[in-house]
Backbone as a printed PyTorch tensor [residue, N CA C, xyz], in Angstrom:
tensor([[[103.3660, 119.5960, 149.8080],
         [102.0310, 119.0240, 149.9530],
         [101.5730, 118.3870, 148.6470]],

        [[102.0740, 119.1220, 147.4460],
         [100.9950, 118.1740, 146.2710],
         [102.2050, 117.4200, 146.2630]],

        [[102.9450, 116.9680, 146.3250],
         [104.0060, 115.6980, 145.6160],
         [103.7440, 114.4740, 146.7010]],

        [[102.6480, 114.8160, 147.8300],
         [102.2560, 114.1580, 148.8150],
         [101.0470, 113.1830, 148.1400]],

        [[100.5400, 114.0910, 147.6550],
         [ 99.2110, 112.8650, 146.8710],
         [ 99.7120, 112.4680, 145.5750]],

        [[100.7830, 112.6600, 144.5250],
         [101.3870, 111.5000, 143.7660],
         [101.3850, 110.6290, 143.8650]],

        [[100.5120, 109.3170, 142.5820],
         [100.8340, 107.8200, 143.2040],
         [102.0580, 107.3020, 142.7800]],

        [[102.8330, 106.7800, 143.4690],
         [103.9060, 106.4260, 142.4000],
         [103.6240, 105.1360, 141.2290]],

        [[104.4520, 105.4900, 139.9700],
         [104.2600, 105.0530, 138.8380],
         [105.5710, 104.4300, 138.4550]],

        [[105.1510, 103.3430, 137.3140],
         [106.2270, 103.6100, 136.3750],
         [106.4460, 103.8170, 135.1790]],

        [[107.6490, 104.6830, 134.4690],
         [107.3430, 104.6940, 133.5360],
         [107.8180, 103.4880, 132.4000]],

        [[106.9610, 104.0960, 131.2890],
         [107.3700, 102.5390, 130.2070],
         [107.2480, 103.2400, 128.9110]],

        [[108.3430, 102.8780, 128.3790],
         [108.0740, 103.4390, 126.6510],
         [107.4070, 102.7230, 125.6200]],

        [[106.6900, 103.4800, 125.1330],
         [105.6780, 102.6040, 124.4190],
         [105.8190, 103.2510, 122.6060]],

        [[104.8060, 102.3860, 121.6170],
         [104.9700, 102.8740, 120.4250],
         [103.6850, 102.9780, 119.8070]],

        [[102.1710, 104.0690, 120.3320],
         [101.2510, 103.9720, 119.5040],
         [100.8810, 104.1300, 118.1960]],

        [[ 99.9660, 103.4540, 118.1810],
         [ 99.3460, 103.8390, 116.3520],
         [ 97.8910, 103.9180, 116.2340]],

        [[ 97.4030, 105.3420, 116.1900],
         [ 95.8500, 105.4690, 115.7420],
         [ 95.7660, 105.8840, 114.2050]],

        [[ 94.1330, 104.8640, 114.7630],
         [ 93.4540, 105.2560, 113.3150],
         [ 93.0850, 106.3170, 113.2080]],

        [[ 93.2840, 106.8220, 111.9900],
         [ 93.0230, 108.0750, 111.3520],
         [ 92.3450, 108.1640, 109.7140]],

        [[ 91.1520, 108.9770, 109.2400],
         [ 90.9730, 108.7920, 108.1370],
         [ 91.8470, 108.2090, 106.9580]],

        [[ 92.7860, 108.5210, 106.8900],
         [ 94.3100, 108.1530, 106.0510],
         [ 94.9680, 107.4870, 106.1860]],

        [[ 94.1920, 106.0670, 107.3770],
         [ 94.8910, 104.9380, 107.2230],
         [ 95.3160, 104.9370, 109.2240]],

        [[ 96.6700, 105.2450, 109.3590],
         [ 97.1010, 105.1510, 110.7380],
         [ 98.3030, 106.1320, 110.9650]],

        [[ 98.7450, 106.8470, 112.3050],
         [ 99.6010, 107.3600, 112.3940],
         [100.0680, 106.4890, 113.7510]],

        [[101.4290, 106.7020, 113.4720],
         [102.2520, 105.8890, 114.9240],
         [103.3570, 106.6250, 115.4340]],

        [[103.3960, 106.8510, 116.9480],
         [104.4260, 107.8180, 117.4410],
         [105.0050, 107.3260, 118.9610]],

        [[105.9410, 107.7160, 119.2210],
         [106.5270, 107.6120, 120.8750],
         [105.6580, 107.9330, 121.7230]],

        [[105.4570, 107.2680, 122.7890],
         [104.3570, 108.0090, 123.5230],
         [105.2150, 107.1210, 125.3740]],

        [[105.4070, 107.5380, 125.9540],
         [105.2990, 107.4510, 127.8210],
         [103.9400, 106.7120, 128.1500]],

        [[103.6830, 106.0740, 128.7800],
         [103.0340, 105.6390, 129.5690],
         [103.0600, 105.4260, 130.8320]],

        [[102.2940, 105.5300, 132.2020],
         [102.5830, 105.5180, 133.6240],
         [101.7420, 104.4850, 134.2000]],

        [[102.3200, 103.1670, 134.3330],
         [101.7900, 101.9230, 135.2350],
         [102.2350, 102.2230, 137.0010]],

        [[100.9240, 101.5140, 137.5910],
         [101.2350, 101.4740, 138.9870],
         [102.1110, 100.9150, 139.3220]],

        [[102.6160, 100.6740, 140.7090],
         [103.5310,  99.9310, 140.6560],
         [102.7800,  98.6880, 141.6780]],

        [[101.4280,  98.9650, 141.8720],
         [100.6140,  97.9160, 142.6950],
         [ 99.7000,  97.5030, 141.0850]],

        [[ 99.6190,  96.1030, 140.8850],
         [ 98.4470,  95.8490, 139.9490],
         [ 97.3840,  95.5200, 140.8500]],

        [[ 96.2020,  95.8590, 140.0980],
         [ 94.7870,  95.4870, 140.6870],
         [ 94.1050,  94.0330, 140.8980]],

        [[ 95.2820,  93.3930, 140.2890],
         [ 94.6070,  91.9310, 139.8370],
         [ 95.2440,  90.5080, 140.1460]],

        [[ 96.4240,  91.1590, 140.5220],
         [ 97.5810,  90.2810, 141.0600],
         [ 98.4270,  90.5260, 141.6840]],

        [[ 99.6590,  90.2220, 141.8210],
         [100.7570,  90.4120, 142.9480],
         [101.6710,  90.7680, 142.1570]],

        [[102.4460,  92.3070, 142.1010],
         [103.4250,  92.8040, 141.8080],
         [102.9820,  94.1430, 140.7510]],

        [[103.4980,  94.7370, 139.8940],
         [103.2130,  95.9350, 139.1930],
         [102.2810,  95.6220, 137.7750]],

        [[101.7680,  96.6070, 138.0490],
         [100.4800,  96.9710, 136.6350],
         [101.3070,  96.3790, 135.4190]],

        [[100.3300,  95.6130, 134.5970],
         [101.2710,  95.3810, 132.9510],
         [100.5060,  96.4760, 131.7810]],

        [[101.3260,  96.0940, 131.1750],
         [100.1880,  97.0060, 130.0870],
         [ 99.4550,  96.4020, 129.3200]],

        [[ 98.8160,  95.0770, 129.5490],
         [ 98.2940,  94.1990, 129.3480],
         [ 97.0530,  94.9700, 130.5540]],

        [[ 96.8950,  95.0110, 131.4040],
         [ 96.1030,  95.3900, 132.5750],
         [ 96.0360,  96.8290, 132.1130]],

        [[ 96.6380,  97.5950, 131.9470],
         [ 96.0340,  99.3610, 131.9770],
         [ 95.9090,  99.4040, 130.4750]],

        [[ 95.6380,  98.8540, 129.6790],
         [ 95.1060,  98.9390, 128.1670],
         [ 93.9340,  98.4470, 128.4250]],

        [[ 93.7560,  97.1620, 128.8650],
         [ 92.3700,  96.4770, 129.1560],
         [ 91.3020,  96.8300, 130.0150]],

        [[ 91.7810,  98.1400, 130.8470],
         [ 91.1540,  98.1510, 132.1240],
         [ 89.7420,  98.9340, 131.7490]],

        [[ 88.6770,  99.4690, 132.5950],
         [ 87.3490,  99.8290, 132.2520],
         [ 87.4680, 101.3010, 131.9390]],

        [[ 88.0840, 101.4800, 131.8650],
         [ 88.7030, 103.2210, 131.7570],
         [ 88.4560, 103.1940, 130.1670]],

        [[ 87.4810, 104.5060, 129.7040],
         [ 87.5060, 104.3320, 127.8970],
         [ 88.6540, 105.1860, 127.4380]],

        [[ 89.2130, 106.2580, 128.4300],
         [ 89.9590, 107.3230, 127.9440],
         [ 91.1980, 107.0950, 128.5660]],

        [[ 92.4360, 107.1510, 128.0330],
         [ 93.6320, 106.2790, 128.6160],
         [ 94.7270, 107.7670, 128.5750]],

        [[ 95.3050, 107.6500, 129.8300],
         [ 96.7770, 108.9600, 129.4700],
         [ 97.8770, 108.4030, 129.0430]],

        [[ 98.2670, 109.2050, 128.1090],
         [ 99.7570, 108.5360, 127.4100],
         [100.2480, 110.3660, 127.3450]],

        [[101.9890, 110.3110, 127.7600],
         [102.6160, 111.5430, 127.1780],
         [103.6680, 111.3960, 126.0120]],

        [[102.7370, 112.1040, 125.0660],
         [103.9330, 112.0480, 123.5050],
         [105.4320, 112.8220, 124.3880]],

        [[105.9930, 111.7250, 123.5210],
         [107.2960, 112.2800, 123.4250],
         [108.2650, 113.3550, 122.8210]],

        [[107.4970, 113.5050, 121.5470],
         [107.9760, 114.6710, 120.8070],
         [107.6470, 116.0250, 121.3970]],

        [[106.2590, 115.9850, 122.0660],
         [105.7900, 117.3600, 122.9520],
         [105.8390, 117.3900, 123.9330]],

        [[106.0470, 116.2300, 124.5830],
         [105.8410, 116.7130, 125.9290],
         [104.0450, 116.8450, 126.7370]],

        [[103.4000, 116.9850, 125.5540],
         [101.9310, 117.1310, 125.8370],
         [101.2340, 115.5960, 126.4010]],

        [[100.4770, 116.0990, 127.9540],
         [ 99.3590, 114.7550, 127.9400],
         [ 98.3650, 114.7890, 127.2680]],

        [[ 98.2060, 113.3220, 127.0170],
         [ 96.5670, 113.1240, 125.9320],
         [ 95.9910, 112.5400, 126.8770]],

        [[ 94.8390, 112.4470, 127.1800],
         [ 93.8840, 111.6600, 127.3920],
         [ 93.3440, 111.0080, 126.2940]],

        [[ 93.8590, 109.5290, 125.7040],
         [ 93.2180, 108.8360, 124.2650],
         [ 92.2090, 108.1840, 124.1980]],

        [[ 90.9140, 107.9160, 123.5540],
         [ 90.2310, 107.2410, 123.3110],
         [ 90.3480, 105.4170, 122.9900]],

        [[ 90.0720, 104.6430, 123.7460],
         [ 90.8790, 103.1130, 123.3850],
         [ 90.2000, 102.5180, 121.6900]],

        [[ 89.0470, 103.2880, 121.7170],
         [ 88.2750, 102.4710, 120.4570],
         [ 89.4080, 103.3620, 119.4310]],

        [[ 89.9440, 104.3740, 119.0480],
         [ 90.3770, 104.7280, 118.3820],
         [ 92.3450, 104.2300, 118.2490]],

        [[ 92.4550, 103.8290, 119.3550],
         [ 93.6530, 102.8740, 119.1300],
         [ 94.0470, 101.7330, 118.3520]],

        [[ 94.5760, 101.6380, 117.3090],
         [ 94.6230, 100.4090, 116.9660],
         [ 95.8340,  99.3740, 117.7340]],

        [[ 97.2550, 100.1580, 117.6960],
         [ 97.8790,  98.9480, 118.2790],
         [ 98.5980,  99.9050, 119.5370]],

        [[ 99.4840,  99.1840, 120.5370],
         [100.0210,  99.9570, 121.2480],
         [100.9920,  98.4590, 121.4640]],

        [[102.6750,  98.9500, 121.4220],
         [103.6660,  97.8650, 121.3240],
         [104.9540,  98.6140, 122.0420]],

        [[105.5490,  97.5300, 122.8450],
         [106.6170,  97.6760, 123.7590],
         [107.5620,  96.3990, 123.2680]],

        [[109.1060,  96.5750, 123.3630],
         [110.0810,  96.1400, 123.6320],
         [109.9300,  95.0100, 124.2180]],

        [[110.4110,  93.7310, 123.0640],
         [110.1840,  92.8180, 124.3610],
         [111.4060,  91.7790, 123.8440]],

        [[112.1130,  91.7080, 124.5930],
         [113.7450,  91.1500, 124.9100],
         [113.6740,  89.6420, 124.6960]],

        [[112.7370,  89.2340, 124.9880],
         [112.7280,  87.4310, 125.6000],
         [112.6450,  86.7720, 124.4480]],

        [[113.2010,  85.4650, 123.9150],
         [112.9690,  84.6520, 123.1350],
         [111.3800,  83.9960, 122.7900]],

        [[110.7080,  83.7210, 122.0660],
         [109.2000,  83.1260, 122.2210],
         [109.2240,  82.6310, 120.7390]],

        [[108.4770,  81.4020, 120.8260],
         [107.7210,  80.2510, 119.9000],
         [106.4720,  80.5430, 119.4480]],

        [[106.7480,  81.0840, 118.0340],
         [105.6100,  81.2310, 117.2150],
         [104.8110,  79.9420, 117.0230]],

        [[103.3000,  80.2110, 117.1400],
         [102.7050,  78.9470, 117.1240],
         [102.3910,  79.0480, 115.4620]],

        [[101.6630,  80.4190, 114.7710],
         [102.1400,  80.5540, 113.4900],
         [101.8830,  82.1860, 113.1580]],

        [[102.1120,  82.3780, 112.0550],
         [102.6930,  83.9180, 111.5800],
         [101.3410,  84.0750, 111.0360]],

        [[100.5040,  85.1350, 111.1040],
         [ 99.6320,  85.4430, 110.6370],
         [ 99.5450,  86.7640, 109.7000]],

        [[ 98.6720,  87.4150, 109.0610],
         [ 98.3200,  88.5310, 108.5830],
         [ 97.0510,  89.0680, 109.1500]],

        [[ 96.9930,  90.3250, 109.5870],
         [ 95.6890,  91.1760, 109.8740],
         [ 94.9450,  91.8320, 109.0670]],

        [[ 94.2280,  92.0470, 108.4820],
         [ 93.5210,  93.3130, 107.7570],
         [ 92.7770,  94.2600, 108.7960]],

        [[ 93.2080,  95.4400, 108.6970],
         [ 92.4300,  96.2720, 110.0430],
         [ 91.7370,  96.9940, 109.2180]],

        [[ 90.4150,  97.8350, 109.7510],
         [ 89.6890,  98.3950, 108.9780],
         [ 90.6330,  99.8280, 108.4330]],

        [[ 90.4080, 100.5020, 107.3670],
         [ 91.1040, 101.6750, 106.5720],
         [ 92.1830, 101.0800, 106.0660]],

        [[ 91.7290,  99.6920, 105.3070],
         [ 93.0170,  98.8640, 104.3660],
         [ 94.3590,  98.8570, 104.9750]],

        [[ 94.3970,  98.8220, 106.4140],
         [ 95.7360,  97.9880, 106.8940],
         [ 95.9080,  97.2060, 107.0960]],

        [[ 97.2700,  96.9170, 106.9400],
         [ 97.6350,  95.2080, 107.0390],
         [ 99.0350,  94.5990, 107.2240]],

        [[ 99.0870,  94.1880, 108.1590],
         [ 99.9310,  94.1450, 109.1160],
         [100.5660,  92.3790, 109.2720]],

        [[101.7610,  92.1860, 109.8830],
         [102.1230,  90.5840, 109.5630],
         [102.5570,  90.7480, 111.2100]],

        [[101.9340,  89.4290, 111.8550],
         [102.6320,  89.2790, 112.9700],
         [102.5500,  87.8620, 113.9070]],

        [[103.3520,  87.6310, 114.7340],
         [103.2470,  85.9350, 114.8310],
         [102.4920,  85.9670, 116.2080]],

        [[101.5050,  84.7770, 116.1580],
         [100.6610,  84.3950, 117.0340],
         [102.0350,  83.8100, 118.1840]],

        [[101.6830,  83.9030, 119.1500],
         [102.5530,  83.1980, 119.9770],
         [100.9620,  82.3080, 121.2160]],

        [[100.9590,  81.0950, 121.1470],
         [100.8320,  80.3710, 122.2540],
         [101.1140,  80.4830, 123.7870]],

        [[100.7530,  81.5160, 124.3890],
         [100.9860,  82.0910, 125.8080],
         [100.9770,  80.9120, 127.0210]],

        [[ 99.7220,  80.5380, 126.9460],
         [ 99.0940,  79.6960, 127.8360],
         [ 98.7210,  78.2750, 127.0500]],

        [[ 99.4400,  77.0170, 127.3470],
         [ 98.4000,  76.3740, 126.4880],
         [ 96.8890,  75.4790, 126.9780]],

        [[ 96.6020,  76.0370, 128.0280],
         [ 95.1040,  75.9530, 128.4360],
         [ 93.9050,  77.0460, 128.3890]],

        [[ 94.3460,  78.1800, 127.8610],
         [ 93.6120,  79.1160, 127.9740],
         [ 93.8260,  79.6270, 127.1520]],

        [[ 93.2940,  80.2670, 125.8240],
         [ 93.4950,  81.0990, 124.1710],
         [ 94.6410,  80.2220, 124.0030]],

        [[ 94.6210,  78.9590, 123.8800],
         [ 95.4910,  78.2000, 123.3300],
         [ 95.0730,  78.2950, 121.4690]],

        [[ 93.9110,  78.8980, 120.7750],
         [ 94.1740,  78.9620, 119.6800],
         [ 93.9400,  80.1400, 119.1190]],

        [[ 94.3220,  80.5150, 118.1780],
         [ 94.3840,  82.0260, 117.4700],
         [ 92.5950,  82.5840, 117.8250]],

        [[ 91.8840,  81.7040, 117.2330],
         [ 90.2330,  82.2850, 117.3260],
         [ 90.0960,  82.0270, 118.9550]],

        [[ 90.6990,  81.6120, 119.6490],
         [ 90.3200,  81.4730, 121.3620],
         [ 91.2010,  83.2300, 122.1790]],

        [[ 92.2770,  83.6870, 121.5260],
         [ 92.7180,  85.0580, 121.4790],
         [ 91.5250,  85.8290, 121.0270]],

        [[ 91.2370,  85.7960, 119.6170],
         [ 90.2780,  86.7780, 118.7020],
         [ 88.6960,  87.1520, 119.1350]],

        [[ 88.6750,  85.8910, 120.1290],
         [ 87.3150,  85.9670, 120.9910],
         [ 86.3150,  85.6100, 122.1990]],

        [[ 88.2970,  86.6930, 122.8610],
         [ 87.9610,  86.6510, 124.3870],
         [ 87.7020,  87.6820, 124.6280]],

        [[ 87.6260,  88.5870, 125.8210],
         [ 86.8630,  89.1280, 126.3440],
         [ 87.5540,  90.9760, 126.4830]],

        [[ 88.7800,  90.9410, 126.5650],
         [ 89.8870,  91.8650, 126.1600],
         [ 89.6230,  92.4960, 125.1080]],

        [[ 90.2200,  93.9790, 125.1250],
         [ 89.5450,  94.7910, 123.6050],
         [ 90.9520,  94.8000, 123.2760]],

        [[ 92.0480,  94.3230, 123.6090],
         [ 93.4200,  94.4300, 123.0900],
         [ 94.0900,  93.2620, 123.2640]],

        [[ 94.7100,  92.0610, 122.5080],
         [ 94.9810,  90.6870, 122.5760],
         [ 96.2220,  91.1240, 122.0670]],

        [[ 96.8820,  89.8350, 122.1780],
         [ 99.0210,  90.0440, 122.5900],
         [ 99.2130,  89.3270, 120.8630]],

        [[100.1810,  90.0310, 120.2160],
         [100.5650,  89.6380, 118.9900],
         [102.6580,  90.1970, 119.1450]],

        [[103.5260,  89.7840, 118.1210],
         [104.4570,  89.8570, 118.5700],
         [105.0650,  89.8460, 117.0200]],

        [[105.8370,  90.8240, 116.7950],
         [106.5620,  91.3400, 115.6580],
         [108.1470,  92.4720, 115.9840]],

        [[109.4950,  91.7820, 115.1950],
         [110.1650,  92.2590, 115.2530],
         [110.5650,  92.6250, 116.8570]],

        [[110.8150,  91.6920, 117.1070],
         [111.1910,  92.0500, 118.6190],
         [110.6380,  92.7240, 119.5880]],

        [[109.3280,  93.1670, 119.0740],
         [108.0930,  93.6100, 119.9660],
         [106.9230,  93.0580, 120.2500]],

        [[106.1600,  93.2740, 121.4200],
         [104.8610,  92.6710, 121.8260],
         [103.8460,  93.6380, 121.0670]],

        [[102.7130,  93.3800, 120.3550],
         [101.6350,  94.4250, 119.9180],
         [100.7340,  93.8720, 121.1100]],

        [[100.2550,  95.0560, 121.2160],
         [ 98.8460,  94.8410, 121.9420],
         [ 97.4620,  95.4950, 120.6480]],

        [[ 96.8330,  94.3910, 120.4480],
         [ 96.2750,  94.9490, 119.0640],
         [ 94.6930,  94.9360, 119.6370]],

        [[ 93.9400,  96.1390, 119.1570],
         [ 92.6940,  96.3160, 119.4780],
         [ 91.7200,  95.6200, 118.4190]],

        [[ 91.2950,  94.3890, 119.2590],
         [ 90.2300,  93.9190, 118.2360],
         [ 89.3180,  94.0790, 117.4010]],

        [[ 88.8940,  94.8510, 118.0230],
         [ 87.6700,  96.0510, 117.2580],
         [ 88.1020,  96.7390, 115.6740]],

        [[ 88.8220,  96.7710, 115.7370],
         [ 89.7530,  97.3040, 114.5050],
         [ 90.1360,  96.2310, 113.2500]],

        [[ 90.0120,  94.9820, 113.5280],
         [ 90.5140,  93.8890, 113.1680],
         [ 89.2920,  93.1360, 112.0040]],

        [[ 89.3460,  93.3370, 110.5070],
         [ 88.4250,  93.0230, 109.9500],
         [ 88.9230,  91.1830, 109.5570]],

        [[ 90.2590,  91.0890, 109.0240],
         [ 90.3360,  89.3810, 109.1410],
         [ 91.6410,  89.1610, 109.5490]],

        [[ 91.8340,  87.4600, 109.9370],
         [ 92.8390,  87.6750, 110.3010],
         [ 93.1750,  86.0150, 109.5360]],

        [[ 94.3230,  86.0670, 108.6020],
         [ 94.7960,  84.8300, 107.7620],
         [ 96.0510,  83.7270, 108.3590]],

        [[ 95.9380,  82.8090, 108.4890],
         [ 97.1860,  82.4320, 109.0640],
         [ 98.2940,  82.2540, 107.4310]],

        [[ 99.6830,  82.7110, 107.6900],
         [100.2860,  82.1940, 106.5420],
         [101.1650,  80.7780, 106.5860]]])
């Protein structure tokens, strides 16, 4: 009977990093997307369950085994694996608040829509797509004191 009300999920490995007085800590963490998205046709992104109206988000560390329920304002980045080739439009630097600072390349997604770095920085999303070392960041704006192009 309870494995009857399970929704099915999927899982996805992810790599968070919260702020913490001392700057940031970053660790393995699980994440569980639907496999229906709310907004379109085919499975939840994590673009969609980072963004969604929910303030408190579940992620399971990997090292414990333990669920968190996380706070999103206290997230700074959350980054997945991402395989595909992509065209930096240009490489930027972040300063996040507690003197971090971070290098990562703007990529041009759409070019009708946040076709420019400040059209990303001030849309409507509390987490916008940045891309470093063979990974996607999903970086929480809120956190984000400047951002330099190099």
């Amino acid at each position: 009977m309870q494995n009857d009300l399970k929704i099915p999920k999927n899982k996805k490995s992810i790599r968070l990093a919260l702020i913490n007085n001392k700057g940031f800590s970053e660790d393995s963490f699980t994440v569980f997307l639907s496999k229906f998205s709310a907004h379109k046709t085919g499975e939840e992104t994590l673009d969609e369950f980072l963004n969604s109206d929910k303030s408190f988000l579940p992620f399971e560390n990997d090292k414990t085994n333990d669920f968190l329920l996380i706070n999103k304002e206290s997230i700074l980045y959350v980054s997945s694996e991402f395989q595909d080739d992509y065209l930096p439009a240009s490489r930027i630097i972040i300063d996040f608040v507690n003197d971090i600072e971070k290098e990562f390349d703007f990529v041009n997604e759409n070019e009708f829509y946040r076709s420019r770095l400040a059209d990303t920085l001030n849309c409507k999303e509390l987490f916008v797509p940045f891309y470093s070392e063979k990974r996607k960041f999903y970086v929480n704006r809120k956190l984000i004191k400047t951002v330099k192009e190099l």
